[in-house]
MIKOLLO-805144 format. One line per 10 residues: number of its first residue (from 1); their letters; for each residue x negated, y negated, z of C-alpha. Coordinates in Angstrom, 1 decimal. Last residue first. Layout:
REM residues N
NUM = a = X,Y,Z; ...
***
This chain:
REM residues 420
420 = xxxxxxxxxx = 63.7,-55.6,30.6; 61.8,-54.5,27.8; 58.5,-54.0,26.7; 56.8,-51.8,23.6; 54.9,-48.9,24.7; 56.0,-47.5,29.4; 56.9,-47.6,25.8; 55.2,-44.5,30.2; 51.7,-46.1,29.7; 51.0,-49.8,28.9
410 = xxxxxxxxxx = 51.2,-52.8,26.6; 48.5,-54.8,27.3; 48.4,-58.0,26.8; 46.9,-59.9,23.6; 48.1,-63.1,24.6; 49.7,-63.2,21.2; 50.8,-59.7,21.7; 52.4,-61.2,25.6; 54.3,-64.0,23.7; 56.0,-61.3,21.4
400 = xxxxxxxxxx = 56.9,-59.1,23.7; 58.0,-61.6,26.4; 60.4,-63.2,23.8; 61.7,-59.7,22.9; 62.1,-59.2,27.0; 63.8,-62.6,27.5; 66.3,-61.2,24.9; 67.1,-58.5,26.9; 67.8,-60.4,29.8; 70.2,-63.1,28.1
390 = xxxxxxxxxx = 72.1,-60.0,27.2; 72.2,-58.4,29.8; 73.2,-61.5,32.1; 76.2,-62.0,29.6; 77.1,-62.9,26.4; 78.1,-59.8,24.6; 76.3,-57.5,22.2; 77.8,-57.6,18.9; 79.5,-54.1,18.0; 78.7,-51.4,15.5
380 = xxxxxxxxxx = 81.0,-48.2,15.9; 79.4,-45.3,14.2; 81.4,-44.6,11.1; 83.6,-41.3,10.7; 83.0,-37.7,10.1; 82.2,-36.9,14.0; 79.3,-34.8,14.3; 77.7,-35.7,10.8; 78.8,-39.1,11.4; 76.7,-39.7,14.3
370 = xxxxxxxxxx = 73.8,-38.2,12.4; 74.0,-40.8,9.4; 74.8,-43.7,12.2; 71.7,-42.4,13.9; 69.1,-42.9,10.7; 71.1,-46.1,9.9; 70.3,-48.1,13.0; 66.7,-46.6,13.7; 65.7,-47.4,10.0; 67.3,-51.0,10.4
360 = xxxxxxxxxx = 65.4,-51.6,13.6; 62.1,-50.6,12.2; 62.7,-53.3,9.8; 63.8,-55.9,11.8; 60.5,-55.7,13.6; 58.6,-53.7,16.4; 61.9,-52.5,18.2; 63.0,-52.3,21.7; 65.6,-50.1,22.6; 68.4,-50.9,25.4
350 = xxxxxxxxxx = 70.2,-47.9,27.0; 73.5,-48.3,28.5; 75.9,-46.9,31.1; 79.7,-45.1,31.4; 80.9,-43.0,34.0; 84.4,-42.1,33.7; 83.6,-38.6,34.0; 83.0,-35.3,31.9; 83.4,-37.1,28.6; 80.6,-39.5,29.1
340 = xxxxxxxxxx = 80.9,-42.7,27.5; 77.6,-44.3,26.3; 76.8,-47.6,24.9; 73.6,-47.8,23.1; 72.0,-51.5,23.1; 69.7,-52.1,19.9; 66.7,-54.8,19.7; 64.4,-56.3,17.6; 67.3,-58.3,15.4; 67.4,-61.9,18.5
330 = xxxxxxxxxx = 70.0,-63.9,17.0; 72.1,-61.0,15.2; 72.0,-59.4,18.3; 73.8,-56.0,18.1; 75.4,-53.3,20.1; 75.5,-49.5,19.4; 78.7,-47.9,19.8; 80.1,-44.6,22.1; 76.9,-42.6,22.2; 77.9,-39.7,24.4
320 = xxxxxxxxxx = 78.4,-37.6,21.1; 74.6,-38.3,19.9; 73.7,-36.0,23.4; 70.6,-38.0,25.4; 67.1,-37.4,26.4; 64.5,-38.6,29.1; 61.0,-38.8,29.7; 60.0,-35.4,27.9; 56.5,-34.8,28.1; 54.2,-34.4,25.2
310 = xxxxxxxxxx = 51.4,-31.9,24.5; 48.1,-32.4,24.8; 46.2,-32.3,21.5; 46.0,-35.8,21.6; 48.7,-39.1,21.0; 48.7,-38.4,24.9; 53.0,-39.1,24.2; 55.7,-39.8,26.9; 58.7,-38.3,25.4; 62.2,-40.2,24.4
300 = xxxxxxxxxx = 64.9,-37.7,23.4; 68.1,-38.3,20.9; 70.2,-35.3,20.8; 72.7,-33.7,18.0; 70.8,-33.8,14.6; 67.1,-34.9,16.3; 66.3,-38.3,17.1; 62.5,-38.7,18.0; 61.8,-41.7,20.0; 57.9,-42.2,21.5
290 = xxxxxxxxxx = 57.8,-44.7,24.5; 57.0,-47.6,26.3; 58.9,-48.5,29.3; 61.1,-51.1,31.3; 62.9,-50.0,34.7; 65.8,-52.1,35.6; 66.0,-53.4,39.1; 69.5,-53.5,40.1; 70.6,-57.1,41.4; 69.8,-59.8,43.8
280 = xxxxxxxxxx = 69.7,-63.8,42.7; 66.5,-64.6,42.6; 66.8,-66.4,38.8; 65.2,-63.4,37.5; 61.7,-61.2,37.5; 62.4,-58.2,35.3; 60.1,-59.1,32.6; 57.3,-60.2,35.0; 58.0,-57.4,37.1; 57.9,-54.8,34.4
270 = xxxxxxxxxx = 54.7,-56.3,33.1; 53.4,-56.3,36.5; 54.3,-52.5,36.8; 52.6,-51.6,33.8; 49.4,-53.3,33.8; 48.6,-52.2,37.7; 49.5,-48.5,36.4; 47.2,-48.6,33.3; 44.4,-50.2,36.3; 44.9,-47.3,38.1
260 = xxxxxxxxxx = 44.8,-44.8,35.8; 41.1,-46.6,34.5; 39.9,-46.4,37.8; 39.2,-48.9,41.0; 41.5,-51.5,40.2; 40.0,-55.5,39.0; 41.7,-58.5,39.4; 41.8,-61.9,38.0; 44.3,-64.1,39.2; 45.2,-67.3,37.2
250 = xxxxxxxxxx = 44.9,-70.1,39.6; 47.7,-71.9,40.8; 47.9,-76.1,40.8; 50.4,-76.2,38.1; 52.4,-72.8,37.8; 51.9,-70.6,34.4; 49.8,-68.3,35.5; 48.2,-65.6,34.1; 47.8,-62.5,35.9; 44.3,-61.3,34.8
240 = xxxxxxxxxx = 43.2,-57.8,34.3; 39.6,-55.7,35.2; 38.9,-52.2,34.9; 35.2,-52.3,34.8; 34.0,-55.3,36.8; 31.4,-58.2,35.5; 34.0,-60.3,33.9; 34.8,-60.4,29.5; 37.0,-57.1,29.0; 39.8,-58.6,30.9
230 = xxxxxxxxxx = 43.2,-56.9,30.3; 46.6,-58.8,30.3; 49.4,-59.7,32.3; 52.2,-62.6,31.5; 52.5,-66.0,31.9; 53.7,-66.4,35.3; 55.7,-69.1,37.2; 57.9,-70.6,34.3; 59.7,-67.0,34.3; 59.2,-65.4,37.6
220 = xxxxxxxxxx = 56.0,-63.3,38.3; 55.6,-65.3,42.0; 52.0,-65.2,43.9; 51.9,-65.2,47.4; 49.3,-65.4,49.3; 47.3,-64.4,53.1; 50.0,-61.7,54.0; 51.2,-61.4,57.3; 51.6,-58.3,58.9; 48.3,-57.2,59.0
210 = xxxxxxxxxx = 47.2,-52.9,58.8; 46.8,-52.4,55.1; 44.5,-55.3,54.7; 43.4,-58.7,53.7; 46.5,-58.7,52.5; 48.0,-60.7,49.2; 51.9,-60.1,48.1; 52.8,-60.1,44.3; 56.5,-61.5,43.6; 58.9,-60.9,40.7
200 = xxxxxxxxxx = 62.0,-59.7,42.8; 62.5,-56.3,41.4; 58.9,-55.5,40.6; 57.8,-56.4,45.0; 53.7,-56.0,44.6; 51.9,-55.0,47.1; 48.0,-56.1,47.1; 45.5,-55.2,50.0; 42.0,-57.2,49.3; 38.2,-56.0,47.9
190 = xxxxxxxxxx = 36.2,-59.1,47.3; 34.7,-60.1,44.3; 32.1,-63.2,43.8; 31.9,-66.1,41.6; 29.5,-68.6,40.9; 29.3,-72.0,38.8; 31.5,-74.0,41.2; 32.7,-71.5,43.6; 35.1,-68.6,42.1; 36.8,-65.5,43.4
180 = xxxxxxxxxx = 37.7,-62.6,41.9; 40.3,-59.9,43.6; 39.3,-56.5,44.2; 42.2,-54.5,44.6; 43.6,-52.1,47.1; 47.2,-50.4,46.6; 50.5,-51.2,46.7; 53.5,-50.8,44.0; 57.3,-51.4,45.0; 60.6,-50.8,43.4
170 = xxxxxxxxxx = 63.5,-51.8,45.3; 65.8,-49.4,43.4; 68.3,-48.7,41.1; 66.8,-46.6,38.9; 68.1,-43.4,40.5; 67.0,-39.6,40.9; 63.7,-39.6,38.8; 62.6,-36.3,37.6; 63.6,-37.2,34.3; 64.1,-40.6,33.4
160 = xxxxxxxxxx = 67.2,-42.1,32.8; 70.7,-41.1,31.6; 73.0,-44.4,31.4; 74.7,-44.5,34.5; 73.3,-48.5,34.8; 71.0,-49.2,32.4; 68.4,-47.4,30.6; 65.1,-49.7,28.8; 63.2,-48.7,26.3; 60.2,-50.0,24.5
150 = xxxxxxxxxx = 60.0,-48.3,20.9; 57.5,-46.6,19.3; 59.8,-44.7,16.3; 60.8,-41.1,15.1; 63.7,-40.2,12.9; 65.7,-37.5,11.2; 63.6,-34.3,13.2; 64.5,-31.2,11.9; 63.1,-28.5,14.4; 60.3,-25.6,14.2
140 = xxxxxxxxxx = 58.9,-23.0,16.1; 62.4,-21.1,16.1; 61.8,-18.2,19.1; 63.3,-21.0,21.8; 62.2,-20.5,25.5; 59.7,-24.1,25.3; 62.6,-25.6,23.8; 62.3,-29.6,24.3; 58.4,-29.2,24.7; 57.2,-26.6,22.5
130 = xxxxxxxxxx = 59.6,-28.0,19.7; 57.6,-31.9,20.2; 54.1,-30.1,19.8; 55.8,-28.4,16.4; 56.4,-31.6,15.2; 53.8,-33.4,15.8; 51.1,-30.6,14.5; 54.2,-30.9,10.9; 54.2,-34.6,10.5; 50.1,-35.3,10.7
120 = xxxxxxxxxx = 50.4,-36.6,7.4; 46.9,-36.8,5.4; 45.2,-39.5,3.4; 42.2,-39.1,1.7; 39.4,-41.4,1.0; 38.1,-41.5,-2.3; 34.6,-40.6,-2.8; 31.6,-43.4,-2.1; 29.1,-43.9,-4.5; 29.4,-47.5,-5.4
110 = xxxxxxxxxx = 32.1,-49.6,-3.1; 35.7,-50.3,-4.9; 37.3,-47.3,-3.8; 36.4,-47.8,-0.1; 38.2,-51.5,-0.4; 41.7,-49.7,-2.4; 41.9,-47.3,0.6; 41.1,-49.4,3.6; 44.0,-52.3,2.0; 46.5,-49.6,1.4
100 = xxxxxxxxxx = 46.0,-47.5,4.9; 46.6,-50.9,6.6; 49.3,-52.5,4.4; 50.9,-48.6,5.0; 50.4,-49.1,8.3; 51.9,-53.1,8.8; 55.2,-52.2,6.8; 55.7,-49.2,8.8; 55.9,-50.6,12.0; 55.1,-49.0,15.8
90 = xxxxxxxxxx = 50.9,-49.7,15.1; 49.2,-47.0,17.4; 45.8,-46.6,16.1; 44.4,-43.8,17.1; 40.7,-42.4,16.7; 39.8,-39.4,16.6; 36.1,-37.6,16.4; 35.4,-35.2,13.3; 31.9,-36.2,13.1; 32.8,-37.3,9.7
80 = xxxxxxxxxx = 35.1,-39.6,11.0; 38.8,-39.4,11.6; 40.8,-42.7,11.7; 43.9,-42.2,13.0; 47.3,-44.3,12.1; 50.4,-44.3,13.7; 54.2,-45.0,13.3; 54.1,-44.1,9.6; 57.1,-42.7,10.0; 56.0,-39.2,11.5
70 = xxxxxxxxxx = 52.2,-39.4,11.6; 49.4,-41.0,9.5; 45.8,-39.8,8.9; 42.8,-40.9,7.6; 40.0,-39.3,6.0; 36.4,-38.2,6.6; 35.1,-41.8,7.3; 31.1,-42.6,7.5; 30.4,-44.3,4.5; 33.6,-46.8,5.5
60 = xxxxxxxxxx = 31.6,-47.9,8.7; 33.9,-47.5,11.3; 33.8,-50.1,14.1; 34.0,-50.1,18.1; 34.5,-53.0,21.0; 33.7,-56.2,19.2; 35.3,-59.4,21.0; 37.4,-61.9,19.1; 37.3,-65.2,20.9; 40.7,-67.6,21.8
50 = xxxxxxxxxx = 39.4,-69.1,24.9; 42.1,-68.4,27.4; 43.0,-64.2,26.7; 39.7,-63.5,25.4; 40.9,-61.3,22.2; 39.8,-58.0,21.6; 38.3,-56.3,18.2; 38.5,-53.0,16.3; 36.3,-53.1,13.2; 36.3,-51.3,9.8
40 = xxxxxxxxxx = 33.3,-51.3,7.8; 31.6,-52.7,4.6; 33.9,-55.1,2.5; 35.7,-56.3,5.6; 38.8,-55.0,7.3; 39.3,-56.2,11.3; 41.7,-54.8,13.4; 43.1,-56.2,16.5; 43.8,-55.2,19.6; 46.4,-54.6,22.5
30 = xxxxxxxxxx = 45.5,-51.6,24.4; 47.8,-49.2,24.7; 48.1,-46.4,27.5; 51.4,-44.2,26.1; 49.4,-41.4,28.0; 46.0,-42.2,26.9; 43.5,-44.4,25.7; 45.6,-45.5,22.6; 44.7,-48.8,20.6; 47.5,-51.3,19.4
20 = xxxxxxxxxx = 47.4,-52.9,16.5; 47.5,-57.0,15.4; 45.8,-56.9,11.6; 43.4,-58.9,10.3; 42.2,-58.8,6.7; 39.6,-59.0,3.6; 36.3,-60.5,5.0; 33.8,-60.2,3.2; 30.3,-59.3,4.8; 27.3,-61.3,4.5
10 = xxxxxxxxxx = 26.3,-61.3,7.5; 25.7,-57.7,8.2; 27.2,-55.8,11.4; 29.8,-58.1,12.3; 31.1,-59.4,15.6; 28.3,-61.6,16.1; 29.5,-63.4,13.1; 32.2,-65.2,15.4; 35.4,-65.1,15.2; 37.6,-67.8,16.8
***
């Protein structure tokens, strides 16, 4: 529902609505939406239950100094005459260049105002991505073919993040929380111990650090949980709610003591909740959001501040370990890279999560054109198996989408654009 609240003059047109993400840091996205009228830009959240659109920030279009749109139209910042940034991370062509278009062709239509420019940021990117990969190199430049937001996901020996040394683990996140409580028309907070098990999908309730025995349980499993998303709507900064899904169980609603800790809460329920299975044991895989640039011989995947910070490399990849790339026709918003290593018989996968169709086709052709640069022949293509991968990666697209209708965040590390 929007309300006129939301607006700055009443009698505003309304010309479109677009589902965006907004960057507060490292690959930190909050899910949003933004508004075009006739007079100014606005970026609005959703209340997760009721349906109501929020005001958090909006541009008036007298006030813009241009916009600007990086490597494959993957972002979009509004710069205002102040000079102050604002990103908007969309992850699909076809919804930025609807974006810039509609902004553009409104401004030009309003008495007195010049037309608004629009600038690549291609080259600052670039360069930021050189000084990370090949900090020693004297080139200060490097031809990158592609670059997408993507969720990804590595698999077995596949090559996973640096700095890490295995992904199959039990991985577990503690810390204290303030849980809310409710009484008939009142509510009150109280600070509790909370470890949460991401492999097996279940969030343990202390009182504190010290007892054995926790007070509740809450399950993340399919049917049990509905997903994770930020509360901008309670008295406490920081706050998110665990939906659930269960008869009888409250939604929890939670609040962290900082906005790092609150990103990492976000994160590692949304990996739990897309990892959460059937119970039956097996390795935990690890889902994030992330910036893919594919270069003429490697693929990397960097965490990006979407700042003047630079980058940091999560993980990369030779083109001549890729052995094919699996497809869903059922479920296009995915690709599975296969790798064979030529040093051993290890062998492992990488799953990438994809915006639309669209952004999948660019990814898909881009890399066949660079693996048959190295190896002048096609790039295998094969249909992705039945299987528990399978069925898992296509619980993560349907988590995706149900979690940007619930407008849930989509945090740190394409740790920005879930997987499982």
């Amino acid at each position: 529902m929007l309300r006129l609240e939301v607006l700055e003059k009443e009698e505003e047109t309304l010309t479109k609505l677009l589902r965006v993400f907004l960057c507060h840091g490292k690959n930190d996205y909050q899910s949003a939406y933004i508004l075009l009228t006739d007079y100014a830009i606005y970026a609005l959240s959703k209340d997760g239950k009721g349906g109501r659109f929020d005001r958090f920030c909006h541009w008036q279009y007298k006030f813009l100094s241009h916009l600007e749109v990086s490597l494959n139209w993957q972002t979009v910042s509004i710069v205002d005459t102040s000079l102050i940034t604002s990103v908007i991370v969309v992850g699909n062509e076809a919804v930025a260049r609807l974006l810039v278009d509609t902004i553009r062709s409104t401004m030009s239509a309003i008495p007195f105002l010049k037309q608004l420019t629009v600038v690549t940021s291609d080259e600052a990117r670039v360069k930021a991505v050189w000084q990370v990969i090949c900090p020693s190199s004297s080139s200060k430049s490097v031809s990158v073919l592609h670059y997408s937001l993507i969720n990804w996901v590595p698999v077995g020996d596949a090559p996973g993040p640096i700095g890490s040394s295995t992904l199959n683990h039990r991985a577990v996140m503690e810390g204290q929380l303030l849980v809310q409580f409710k009484m008939l028309a009142f509510s009150f907070w109280q600070e509790d111990y909370f470890v949460l098990d991401i492999q097996n999908g279940v969030l343990l309730q202390y009182g504190s650090k010290a007892d054995r025995e926790c007070k509740n349980n809450f399950s993340l499993r399919a049917g049990k949980c509905g997903g994770v998303h930020r509360r901008l709507d309670v008295d406490k900064p920081n706050a998110f709610e665990i939906v659930s899904m269960d008869k009888g169980v409250d939604s929890l609603v939670l609040a962290a003591s900082s906005e790092e800790a609150v990103a990492g809460w976000l994160q590692a329920v949304c990996e739990a909740v897309a990892g959460a299975g059937t119970g039956v044991e097996e390795p935990h895989i690890r889902n994030m959001a992330c910036s893919l640039f594919i270069l003429p011989e490697k693929i990397y995947l960097l965490n990006e501040y979407h700042t003047d910070q630079l980058p940091e490399v999560l993980a990369h990849c030779d083109v001549c370990d890729i052995s094919s790339v699996g497809y869903d026709t059922d479920f296009a918003l995915y690709s599975l890279l296969n790798f064979e290593f030529s040093e051993s018989e290890k062998s492992g996968e990488w799953l990438f999560f994809f915006s639309s169709e669209y952004e999948l086709g660019k990814f898909e052709k881009c890399l066949s054109a660079a693996w048959h640069q190295l190896f002048q022949t096609a790039l295998p293509f094969v249909p992705v198996e039945a299987g528990r991968l399978r069925d898992r990666a296509r619980e993560t697209v349907t988590l995706l989408q149900s979690s940007a209708q619930r407008n849930d965040s989509v945090t740190r590390g394409r740790e920005k654009f879930s997987n499982t």
